[in-house]
Each structure stands twice: as C-alpha cells, then as structure tokens.
C-alpha positions in Angstrom: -22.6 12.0 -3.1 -23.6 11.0 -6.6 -20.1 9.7 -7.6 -19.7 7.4 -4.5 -23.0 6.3 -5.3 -21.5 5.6 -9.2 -17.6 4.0 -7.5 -20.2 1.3 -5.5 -22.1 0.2 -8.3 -19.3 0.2 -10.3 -17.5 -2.1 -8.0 -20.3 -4.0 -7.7 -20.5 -4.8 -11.4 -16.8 -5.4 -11.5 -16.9 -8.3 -9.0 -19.9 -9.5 -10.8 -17.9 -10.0 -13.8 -14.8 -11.4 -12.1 -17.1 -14.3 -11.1 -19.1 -14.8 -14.2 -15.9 -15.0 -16.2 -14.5 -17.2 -13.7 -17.6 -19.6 -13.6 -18.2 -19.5 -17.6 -17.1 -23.0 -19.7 -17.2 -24.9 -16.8 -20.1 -27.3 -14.9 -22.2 -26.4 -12.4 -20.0 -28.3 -9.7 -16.9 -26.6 -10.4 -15.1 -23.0 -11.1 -12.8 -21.6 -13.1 -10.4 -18.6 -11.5 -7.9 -16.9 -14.0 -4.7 -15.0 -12.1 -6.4 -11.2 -13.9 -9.6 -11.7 -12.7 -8.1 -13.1 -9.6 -6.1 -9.8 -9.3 -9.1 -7.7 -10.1 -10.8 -9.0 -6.9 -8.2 -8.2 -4.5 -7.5 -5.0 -5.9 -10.9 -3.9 -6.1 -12.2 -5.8 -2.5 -9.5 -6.7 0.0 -9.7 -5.1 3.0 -6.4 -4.1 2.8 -6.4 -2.5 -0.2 -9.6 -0.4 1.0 -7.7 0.4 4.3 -4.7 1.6 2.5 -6.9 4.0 0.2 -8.4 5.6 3.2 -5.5 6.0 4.8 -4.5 8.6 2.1 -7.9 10.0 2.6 -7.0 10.8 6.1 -3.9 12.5 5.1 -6.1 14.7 3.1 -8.1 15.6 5.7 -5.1 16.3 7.8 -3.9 18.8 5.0 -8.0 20.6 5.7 -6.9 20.4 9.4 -3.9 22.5 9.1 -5.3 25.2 6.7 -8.1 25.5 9.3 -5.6 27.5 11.3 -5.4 30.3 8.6 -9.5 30.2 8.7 -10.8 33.9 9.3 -12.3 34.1 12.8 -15.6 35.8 13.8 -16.2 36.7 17.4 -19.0 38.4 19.3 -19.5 39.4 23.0 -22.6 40.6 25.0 -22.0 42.0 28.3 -23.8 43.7 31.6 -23.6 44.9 35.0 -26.0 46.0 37.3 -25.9 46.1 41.1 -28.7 47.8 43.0 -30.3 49.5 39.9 -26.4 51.3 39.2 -25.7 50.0 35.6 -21.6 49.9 35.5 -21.8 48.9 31.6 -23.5 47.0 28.9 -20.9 46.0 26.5 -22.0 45.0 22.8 -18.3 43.8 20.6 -17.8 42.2 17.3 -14.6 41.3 16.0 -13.2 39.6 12.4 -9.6 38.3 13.4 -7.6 36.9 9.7 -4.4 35.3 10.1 -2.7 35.2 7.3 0.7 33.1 5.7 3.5 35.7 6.6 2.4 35.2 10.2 0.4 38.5 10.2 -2.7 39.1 11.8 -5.3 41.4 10.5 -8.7 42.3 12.9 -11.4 44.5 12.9 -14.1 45.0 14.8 -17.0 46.8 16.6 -17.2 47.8 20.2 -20.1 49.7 22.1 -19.7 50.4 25.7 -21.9 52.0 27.9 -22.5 52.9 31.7 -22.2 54.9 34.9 -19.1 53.1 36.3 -16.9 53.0 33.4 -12.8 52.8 33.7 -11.2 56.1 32.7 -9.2 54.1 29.6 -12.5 52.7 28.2 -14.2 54.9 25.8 -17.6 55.6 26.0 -20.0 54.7 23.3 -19.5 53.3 19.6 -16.2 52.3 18.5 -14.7 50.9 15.3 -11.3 49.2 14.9 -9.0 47.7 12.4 -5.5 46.7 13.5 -2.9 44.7 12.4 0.1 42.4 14.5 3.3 41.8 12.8 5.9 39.5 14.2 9.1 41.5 13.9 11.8 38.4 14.7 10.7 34.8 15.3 8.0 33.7 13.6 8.4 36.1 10.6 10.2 34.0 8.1 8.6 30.3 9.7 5.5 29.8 12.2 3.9 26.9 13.6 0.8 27.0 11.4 2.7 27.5 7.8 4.9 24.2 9.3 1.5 22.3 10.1 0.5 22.9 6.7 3.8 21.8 4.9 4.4 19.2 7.1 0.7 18.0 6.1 1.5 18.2 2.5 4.5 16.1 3.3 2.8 13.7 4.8 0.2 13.1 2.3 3.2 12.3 -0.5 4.5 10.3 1.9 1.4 8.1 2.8 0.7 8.2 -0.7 3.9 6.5 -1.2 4.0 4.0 1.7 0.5 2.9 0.8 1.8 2.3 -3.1 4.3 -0.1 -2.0 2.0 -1.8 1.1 -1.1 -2.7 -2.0 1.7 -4.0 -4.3 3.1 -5.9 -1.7 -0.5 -7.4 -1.1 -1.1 -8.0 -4.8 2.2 -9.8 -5.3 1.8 -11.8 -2.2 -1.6 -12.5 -3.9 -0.3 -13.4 -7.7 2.4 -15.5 -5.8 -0.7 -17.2 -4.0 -2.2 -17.9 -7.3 0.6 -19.6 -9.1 1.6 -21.7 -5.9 -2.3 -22.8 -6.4 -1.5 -23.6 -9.8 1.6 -25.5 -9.0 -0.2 -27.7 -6.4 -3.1 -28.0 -8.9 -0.8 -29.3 -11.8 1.2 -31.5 -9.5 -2.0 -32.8 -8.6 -3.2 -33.1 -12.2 -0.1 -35.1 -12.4 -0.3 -37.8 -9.8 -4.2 -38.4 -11.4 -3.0 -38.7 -14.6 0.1 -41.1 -13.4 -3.1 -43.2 -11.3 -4.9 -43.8 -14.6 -2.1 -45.0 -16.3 -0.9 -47.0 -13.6 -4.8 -49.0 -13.0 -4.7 -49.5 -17.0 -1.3 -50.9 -17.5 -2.3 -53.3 -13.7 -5.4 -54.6 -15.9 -3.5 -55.4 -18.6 -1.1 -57.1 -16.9 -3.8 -59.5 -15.3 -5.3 -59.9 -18.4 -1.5 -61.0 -19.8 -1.4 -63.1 -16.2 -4.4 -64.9 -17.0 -3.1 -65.6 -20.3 0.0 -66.9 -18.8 2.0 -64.4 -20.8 3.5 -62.8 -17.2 4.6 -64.0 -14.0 2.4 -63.3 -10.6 4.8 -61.0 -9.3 4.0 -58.7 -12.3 0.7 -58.1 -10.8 1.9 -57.6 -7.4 4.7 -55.1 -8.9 2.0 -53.4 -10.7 -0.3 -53.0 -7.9 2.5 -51.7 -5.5 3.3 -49.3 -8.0 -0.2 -48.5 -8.4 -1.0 -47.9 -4.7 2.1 -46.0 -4.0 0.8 -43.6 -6.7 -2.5 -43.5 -5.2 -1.2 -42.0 -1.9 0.9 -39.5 -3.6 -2.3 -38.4 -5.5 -4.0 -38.2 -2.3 -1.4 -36.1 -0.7 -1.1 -34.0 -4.0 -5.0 -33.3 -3.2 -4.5 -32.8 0.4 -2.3 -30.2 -0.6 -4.2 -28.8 -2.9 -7.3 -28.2 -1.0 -5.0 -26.0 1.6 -4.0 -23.9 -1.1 -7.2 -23.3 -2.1 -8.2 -22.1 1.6 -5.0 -20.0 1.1 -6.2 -18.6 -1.9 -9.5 -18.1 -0.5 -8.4 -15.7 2.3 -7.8 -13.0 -0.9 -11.3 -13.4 -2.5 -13.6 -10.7 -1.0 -17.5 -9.3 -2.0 -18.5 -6.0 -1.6 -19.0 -4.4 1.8 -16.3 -6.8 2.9 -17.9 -9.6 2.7 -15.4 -12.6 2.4 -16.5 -15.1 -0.4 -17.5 -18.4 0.8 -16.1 -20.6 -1.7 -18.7 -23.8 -1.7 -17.8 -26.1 -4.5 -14.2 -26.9 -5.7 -12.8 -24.0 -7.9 -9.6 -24.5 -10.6 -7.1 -22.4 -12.2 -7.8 -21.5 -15.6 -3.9 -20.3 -16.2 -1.0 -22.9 -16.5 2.1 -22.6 -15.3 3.6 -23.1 -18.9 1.4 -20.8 -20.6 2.4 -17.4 -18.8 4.0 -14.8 -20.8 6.7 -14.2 -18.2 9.1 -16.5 -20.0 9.2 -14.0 -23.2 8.5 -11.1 -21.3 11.3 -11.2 -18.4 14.0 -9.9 -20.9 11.9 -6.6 -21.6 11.6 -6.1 -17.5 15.1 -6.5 -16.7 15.7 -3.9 -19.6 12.9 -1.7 -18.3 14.3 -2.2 -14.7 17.6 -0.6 -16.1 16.0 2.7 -16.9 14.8 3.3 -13.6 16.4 5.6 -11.0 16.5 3.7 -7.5 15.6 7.8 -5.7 12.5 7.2 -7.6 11.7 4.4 -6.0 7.8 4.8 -3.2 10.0 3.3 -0.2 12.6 6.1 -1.4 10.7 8.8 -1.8 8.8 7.7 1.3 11.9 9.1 3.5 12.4 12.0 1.3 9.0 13.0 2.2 10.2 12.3 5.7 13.3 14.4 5.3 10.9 17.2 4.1 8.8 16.8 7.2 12.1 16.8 9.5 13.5 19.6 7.9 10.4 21.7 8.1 10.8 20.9 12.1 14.0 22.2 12.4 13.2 25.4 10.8 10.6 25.9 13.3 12.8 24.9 16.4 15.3 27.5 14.7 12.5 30.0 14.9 13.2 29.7 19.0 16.5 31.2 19.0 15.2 34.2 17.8 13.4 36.6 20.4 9.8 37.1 20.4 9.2 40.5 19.2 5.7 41.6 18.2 4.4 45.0 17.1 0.8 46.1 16.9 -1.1 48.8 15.7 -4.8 49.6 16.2 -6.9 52.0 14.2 -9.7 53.9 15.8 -12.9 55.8 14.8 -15.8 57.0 16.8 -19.0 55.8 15.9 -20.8 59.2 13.6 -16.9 60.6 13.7 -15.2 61.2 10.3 -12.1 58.8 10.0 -8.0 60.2 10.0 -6.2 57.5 8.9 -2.9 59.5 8.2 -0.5 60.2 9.7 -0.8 56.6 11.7 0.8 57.9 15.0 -1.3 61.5 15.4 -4.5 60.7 16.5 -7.0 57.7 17.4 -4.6 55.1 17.6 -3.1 52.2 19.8 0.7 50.8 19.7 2.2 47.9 21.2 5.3 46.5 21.3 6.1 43.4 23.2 9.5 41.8 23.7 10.7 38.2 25.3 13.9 36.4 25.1 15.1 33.5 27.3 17.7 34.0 28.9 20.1 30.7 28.6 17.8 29.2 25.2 18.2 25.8 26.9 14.7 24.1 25.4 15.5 26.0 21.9 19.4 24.5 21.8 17.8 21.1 23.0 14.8 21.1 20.6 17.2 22.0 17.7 20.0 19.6 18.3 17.0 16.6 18.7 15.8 18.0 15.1 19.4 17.9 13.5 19.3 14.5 14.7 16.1 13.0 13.5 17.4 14.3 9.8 20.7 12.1 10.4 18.8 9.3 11.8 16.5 9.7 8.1 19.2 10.2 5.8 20.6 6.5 7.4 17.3 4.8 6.9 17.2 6.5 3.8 21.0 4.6 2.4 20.2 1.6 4.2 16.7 1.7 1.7 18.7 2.2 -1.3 21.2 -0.9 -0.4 17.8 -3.1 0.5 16.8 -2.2 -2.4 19.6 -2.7 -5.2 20.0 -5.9 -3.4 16.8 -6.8 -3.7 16.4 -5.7 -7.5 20.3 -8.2 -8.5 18.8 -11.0 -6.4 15.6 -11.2 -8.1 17.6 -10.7 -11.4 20.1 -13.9 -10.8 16.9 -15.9 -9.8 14.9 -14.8 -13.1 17.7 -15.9 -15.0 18.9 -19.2 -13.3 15.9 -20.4 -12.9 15.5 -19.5 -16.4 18.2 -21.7 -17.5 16.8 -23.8 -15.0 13.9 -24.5 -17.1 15.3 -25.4 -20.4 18.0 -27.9 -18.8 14.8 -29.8 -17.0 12.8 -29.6 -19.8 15.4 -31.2 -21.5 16.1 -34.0 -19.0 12.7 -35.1 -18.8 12.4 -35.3 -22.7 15.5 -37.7 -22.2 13.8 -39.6 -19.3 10.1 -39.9 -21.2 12.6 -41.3 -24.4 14.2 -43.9 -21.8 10.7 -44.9 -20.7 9.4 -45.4 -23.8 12.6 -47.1 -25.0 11.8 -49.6 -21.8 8.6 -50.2 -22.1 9.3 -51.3 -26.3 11.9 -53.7 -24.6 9.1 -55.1 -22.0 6.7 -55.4 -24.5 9.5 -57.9 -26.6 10.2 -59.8 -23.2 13.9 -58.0 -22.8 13.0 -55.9 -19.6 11.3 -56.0 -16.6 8.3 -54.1 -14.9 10.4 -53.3 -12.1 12.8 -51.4 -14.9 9.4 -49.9 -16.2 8.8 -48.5 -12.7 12.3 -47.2 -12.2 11.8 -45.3 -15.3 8.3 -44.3 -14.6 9.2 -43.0 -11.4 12.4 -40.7 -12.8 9.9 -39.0 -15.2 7.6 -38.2 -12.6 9.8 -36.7 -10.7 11.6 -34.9 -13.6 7.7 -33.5 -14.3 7.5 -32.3 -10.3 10.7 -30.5 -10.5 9.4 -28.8 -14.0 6.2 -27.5 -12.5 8.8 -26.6 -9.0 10.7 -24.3 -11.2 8.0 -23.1 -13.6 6.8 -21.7 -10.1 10.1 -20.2 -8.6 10.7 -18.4 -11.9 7.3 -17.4 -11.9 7.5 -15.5 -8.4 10.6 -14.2 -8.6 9.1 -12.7 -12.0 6.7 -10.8 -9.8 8.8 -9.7 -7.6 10.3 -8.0 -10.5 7.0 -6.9 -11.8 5.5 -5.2 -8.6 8.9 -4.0 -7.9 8.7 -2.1 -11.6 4.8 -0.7 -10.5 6.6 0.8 -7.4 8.8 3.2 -9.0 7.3 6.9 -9.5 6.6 7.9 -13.6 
C-alpha cells in the first residue's frame, strides 16, 4: 500500500516538472514543450500506456489463478438423522485434501459416525484416514492444472511482449506527432518571417515611389506579393493550430485527466538541431547486432508456440486410458496404528479404469492442436519477413533522405546567392521586382522542402529508434 501511495506522488511530481520545464523562459501567454519532456508525459500519463501496464498485471493474476488449483483444500461436514426419536446417525468429518504437481493427491481426515440405523460398511465411531490417489496412465506425466499453470506463465511473457511493442508504438506515434508540430511550427515561422520582409521592402518601395525613383506598378507588384504571402502565413497558422490539437490528444494529468491546453504553446526543439543526423550511423550499426528471434512481436508467437504446444500435450494425455489407483489408511480412534504391511489390515484399495472406445474427441482434439502450432509457426515467418522488411525500408529512407538533406541544403544556399545577386542588380536599376519575386518565391520554397525532409528523416529515424527499444537485451 505504501509504495502505490510513493508511484502516485511520484507521478505526480514528475508531470509537475514536465510543465514547469516546459513553461520556464517563456511569457505568461505562451508555452514552451520540448520532444523529452513531451515523451515523459505520455509515457508516464496516457491512458494507453496505463492500460497496457495493467494488462500485464492481469496476466499475473492469472498465473495466482492457476496455482490456486494446487491450493490445499480443507473440508468439514456435520450431519444427523432422527425420525420418531430413532437416531439413524450423527456424522462429524474433517478432511485435508493436497493436490500436488505430479498429479497426485494426498488426504487425510477425521470421521465420527454414530447411530442405531447404521449401514453394515460404515464403521461405527472415531476414524482417522490418510490416503493417497495416483494416476497410473493419463494424467501422470501432464494434467490440466500443471498446463494451466504453464500456459499462464506463457502468457504473461507473452503479454509482456505484445504490451512492449503496443507502448512503443504509442510513443513513436507520439515523437512523430511532435516533430510534424515542429514542422508546421517552422513552416509557419517561415511564412511570418517572409510577411515582415515582404511589408518592409512594400514601404520602401513607396517611399522610392514618392520619390519618383520607381514606377507605380512596383507598388502594386509589391503588394501582390505581399498579400499572397499573407494567405500562405495564414494557412501556415491554420495548420498549425490543428497540429497543436493533435498534439494535444497525447498530453494527459494524473488520474487521467486530459490537459486543457488554454494559451498557445511552442516547440522548444528544432528540426535542425536534433541529434538524429549524427546519431543514425551508430543505430543502423547497432540495428546490425540484433537478432530478428529477439525481436517482442517475435517472441510474442514463441510464447504462443509455448502455449500451443503445452495444449497438445494435454490433448495427448487423452489417448491414454484413465487409470487411477487409490489407497486409504485407517486407524480407530484410541487404536494403536499398523501401517505395515499396506495390504494386511485397516485399509481401502481402489482401482478404476476407463478407455473410450473409438478416441474420436482425443484424435479430433489432437489433430485441431497440431494445427494451431502450424497455423503459429506461419504467423511466426510471415512476422520475421514484416519485419526485415520493415527494418531495410526504414534503412533506405534514413539514408536517402539523408542525402536528401545535404543536396537541398545546398540548393537553397545557391537560390538565397541568386536572390541576393538580384536584388544588388535591382538596387543598380538592372532588374526588376517581378525577378526579385521569382527569386524570392524559389527560396521559399527550397526552405519548405528543407523543413519537409528534415521531418521525413526525422520519422523514419524513430521508426528506427523504437524499432531498436523493441528488441529483448
């Protein structure tokens, strides 16, 4: 109790933190979100991430289920008849039963009996008994309760494993969230900056107008440029309020609470800034090292397997006949015990025998068994292919769009060099403002496809990176 008490406030403090950090160097209108802290949040809040971690708790408590069947049980029985004042028998009976792994049950017990109208088999006051009941064919070797429990164990491994891979699939679809937040931030960052550049060089070119330096239809050239500008910025913002509501889906308080978000929030990360661009070489080396069987969506269906095959050892089990022997150990009550020899004296046997006859239900319960395994060891290849395919396709993306990078880093140098080049020739009465805007306009789009890349690569690169975190140590 204490340390659930502890996990809560220490969840608690961590959100607290994820917002002050978030919120800190910035004004009282406005936030600031890194991708960590970001990351921190839906790990330690998102519903899903809470579901997923109690669904290994009830895999636990599915593996205390099935060792309940080996639980010692205590049993007690109070009994009388009496018809017309004739007491046939008052019946007073206690009784441990233990079943244990090998399939062998162990009881003992107390019995009193007592009356005037007692069957000739019962025997007539006090009575203790220890016995024992051994299967001596099917379920020796494999029983229904030792398969519960495996299969139990199984299954925990395996829900341990599916729920690995489901919360790193939610935390890269919420990093990928992040950076398409920061893309739509920057692009909009962009299109401001082009704005107040744009209503600068329109008041210089009125003031040059009034001067009578420029023609009239610089103005309007300006302004159109100007305006055209203005509705990309307002689309750019459009676009980047949507992310923002996208983003917002992932940020949860504690006690699932989702965060309202009520002022405007930023990213505090940038697109060019991330360490992914020196870092992807050391994944893909790192990927290299790792055995795709040691793979969560692998070992998923081997846990499976494990689960199918402990079935079909137990439908096996039914081709055997059913043949249980018991003994029972008695002693009077105030009567010295003879244990030995077993068969002399004060003593029950039992031996019981069933076998059907054309094992119909045990051929068709095996056969449905043999073919679950096939049917596993299918998915189980087709998983493996997924997931080499997936691992080279993320690797060719990581690298083109690598390459991607420097080639449009390097066009829009050339483009900003071409724009500066006309704008020197404007400003000596060789070009026009038309030609500025043409050149203006091949920049900024050179820019869009930058920050369009930046953001491919940088998904891609988590798909690389969550990919790595699901592969067992």
């Amino acid at each position: 109790m204490i340390k659930k008490v502890n996990m809560g406030n220490q969840n608690k403090f961590l959100f607290i933190i994820a917002l002050v950090l978030f919120q800190t160097g910035w004004a009282q209108d406005s936030l600031k979100l890194s991708a960590r802290e970001f990351i921190s949040v839906v790990k330690n809040y998102h519903p899903l991430a809470l579901k997923y971690q109690l669904q290994n708790k009830i895999a636990q408590s599915e593996i205390t289920k099935a060792r309940g069947n080996f639980d010692p049980v205590l049993a007690g029985k109070l009994g009388e008849k009496n018809i017309d004042g004739t007491t046939y028998y008052q019946q007073k009976n206690i009784e441990l039963g233990i079943p244990t792994w090998y399939g062998i049950d162990l009881t003992a017990g107390y019995h009193h009996l007592d009356g005037e109208k007692l069957n000739s088999s019962e025997t007539k006051g006090g009575l203790y008994q220890m016995g024992i009941t051994v299967p001596l064919a099917k379920n020796l070797l494999y029983d229904k309760r030792r398969a519960t429990l495996d299969q139990a164990k199984f299954a925990l491994k395996m829900t341990e494993a599916e729920q690995t891979v489901l919360t790193n699939d939610l935390l890269l679809d919420a990093e990928n969230t992040y950076w398409e937040w920061v893309q739509d931030y920057e692009l909009y960052s962009l299109q401001t900056k082009t704005v107040a550049i744009n209503k600068e060089r329109l008041r210089l070119i009125k003031k040059a107008f009034e001067y009578g330096e420029r023609a009239a239809i610089d103005t309007v050239e300006a302004m159109s440029q100007l305006q055209s500008f203005e509705l990309q910025q307002k689309e750019a913002y459009l676009k980047f309020i949507k992310s923002t509501q996208q983003l917002q889906l992932f940020l949860w308080k504690d006690h699932q609470e989702l965060y309202e978000i009520s002022q405007v929030i930023y990213p505090s990360d940038r697109l060019s800034d991330h360490t992914a661009y020196s870092d992807f070489e050391f994944l893909l080396q790192e990927l290299r090292t790792k055995e795709i069987n040691n793979h969560q969506s692998v070992l998923y269906y081997t846990q499976k397997a494990n689960i199918l095959e402990s079935e079909r050892k137990l439908k096996w089990q039914s081709f055997l006949p059913k043949l249980d022997f018991t003994y029972n150990f008695f002693n009077k009550e105030n009567y010295r015990a003879d244990y030995l020899p077993l068969f002399d004296n004060n003593f029950q046997y039992g031996l019981k025998l069933e076998i059907p006859v054309f094992q119909r239900e045990a051929r068709a319960n095996y056969q449905m068994a043999k073919i679950k395994l096939e049917q596993n060891q299918l998915d189980t290849k087709l998983k493996v292919r997924e997931l080499h395919t997936k691992m080279e396709t993320y690797k060719n993306e990581i690298g083109n769009y690598h390459t991607q990078i420097g080639l449009s880093r390097s066009n829009l140098i050339n483009y900003q060099k071409l724009l500066s080049a006309e704008e020197t020739r404007y400003s000596n009465g060789e070009s026009s403002l038309f030609l500025i805007n043409s050149r203006e306009n091949k920049v900024i789009d050179a820019q869009e496809k930058l920050i369009g890349i930046r953001t491919k690569f940088l998904k891609s690169f988590n798909k690389l990176k969550w990919m790595k975190e699901n592969f067992s140590l």
